[in-house]
Each structure stands twice: as structure tokens, then as C-alpha cells.
DSSP file (Angstrom, degrees, kcal/mol; ACC not computed):
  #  RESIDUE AA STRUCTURE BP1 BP2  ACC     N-H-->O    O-->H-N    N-H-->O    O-->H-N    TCO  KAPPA ALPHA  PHI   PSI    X-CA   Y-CA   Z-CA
    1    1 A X     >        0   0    0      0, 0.0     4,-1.8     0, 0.0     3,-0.2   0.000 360.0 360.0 360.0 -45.8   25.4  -52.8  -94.2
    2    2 A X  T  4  +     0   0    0      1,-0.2     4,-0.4     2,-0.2     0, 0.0   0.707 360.0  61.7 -84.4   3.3   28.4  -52.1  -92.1
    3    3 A X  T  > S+     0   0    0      2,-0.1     4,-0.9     3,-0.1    -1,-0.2   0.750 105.7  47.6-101.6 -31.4   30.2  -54.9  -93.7
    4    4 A X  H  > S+     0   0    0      2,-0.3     4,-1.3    -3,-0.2    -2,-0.2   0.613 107.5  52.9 -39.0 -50.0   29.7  -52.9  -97.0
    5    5 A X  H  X S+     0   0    0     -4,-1.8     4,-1.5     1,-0.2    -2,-0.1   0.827 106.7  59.6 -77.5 -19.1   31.1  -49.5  -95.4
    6    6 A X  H  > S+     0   0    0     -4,-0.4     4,-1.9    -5,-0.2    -2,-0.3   0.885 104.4  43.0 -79.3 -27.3   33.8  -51.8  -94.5
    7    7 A X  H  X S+     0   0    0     -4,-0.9     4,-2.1     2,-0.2    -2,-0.2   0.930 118.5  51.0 -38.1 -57.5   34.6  -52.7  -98.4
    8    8 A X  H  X S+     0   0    0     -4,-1.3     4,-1.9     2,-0.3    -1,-0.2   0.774 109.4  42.4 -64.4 -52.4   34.2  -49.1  -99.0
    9    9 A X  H  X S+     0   0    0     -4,-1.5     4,-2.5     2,-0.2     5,-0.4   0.990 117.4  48.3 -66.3 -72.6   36.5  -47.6  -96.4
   10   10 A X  H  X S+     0   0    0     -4,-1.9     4,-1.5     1,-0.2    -2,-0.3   0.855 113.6  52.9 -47.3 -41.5   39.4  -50.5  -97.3
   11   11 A X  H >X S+     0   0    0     -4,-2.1     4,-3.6     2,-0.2     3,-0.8   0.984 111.1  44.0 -76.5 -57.3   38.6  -49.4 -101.3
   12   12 A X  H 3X S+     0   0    0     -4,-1.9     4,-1.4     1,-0.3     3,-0.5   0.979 110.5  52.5 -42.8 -74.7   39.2  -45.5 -100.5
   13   13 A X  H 3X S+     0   0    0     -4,-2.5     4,-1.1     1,-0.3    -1,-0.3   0.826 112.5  49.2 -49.6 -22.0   42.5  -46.2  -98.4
   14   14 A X  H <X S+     0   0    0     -4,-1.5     4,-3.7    -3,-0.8    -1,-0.3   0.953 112.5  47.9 -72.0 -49.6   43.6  -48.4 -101.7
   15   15 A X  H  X S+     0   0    0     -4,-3.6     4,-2.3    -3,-0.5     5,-0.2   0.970 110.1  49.3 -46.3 -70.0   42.8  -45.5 -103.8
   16   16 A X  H  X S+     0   0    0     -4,-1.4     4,-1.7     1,-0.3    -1,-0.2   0.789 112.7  50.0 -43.5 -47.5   44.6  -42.9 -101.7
   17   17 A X  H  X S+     0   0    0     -4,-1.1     4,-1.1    -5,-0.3    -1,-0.3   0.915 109.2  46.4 -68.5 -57.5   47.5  -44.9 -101.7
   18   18 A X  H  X S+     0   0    0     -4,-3.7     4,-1.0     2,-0.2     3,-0.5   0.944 114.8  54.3 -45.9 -50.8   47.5  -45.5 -105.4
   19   19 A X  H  X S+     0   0    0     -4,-2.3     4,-0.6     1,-0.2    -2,-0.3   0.873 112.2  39.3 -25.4 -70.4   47.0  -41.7 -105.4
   20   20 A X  H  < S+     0   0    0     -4,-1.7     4,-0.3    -5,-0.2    -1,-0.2   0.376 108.7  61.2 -89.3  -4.6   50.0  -40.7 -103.2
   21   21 A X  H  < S+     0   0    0     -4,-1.1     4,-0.4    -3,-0.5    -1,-0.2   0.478 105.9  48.9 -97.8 -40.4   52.1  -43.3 -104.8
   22   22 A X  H  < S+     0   0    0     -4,-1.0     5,-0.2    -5,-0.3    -2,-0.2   0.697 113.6  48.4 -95.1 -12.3   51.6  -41.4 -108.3
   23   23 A X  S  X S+     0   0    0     -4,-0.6     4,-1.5    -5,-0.3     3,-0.4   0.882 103.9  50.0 -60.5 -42.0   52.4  -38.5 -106.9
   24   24 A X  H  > S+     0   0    0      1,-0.3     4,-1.0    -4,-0.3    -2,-0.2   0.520 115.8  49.0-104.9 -12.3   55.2  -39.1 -105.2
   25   25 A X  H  4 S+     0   0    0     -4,-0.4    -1,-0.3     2,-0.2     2,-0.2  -0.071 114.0  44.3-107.6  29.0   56.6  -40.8 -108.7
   26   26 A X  H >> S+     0   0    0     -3,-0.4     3,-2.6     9,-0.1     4,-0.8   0.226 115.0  52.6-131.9-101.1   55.5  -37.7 -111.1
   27   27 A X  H 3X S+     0   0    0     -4,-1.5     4,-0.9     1,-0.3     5,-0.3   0.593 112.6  41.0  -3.1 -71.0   57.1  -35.5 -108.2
   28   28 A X  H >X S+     0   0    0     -4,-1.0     3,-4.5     2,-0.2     4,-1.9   0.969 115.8  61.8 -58.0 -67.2   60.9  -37.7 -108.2
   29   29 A X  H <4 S+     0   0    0     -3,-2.6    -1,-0.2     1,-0.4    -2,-0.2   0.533 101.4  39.1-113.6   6.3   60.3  -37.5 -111.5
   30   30 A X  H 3< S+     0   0    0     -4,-0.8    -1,-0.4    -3,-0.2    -2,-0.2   0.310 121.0  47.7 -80.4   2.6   60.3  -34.0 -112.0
   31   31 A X  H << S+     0   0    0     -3,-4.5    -2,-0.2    -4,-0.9    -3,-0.2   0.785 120.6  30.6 -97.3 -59.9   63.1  -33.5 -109.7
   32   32 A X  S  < S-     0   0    0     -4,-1.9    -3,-0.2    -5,-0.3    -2,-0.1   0.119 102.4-121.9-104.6  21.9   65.5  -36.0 -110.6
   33   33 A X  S    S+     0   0    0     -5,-0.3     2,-0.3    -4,-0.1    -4,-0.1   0.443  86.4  57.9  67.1  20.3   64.4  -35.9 -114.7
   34   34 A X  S    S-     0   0    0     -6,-0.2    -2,-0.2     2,-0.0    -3,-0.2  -0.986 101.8 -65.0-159.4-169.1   63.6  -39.9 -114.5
   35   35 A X        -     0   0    0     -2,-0.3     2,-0.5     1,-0.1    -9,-0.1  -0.398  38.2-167.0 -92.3 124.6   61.6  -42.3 -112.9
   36   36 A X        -     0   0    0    -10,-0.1     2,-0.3    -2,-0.1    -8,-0.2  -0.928   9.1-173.7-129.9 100.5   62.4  -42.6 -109.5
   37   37 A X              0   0    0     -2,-0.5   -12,-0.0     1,-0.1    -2,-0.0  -0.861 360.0 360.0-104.1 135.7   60.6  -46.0 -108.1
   38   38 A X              0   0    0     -2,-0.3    -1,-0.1     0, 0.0   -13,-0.0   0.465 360.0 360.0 -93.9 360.0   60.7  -46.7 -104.1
């Protein structure tokens, strides 16, 4: 069971990251009018 909440937890923090990652590349690329990849 807790080895499972650990999947789960690791799967969220991928998401968010994927999440903030598309953000932050929409964001640059409404500022600076093209695709701005870190």
C-alpha cells in the first residue's frame, strides 16, 4: 500500500513538473514572440 502512494506521489511530482515546464514555455513564448527552451 505505501509502496503504491509512493508511485503516486513520484507520478504527481512528474506531472507538476511537466505542468510548470509548459507554462514557463507558453509564458517565454508570449514574451519573447518564439519558443524560448531552457
Amino acid at each position: 500500500m505505501n509502496f503504491f502512494k509512493k508511485i503516486k506521489n513520484f507520478f504527481d511530482f512528474l506531472r507538476n513538473l511537466t505542468v510548470i515546464y509548459i507554462i514557463k514555455n507558453t509564458y517565454s513564448t508570449f514574451i519573447y514572440g518564439e519558443k524560448y527552451h531552457i
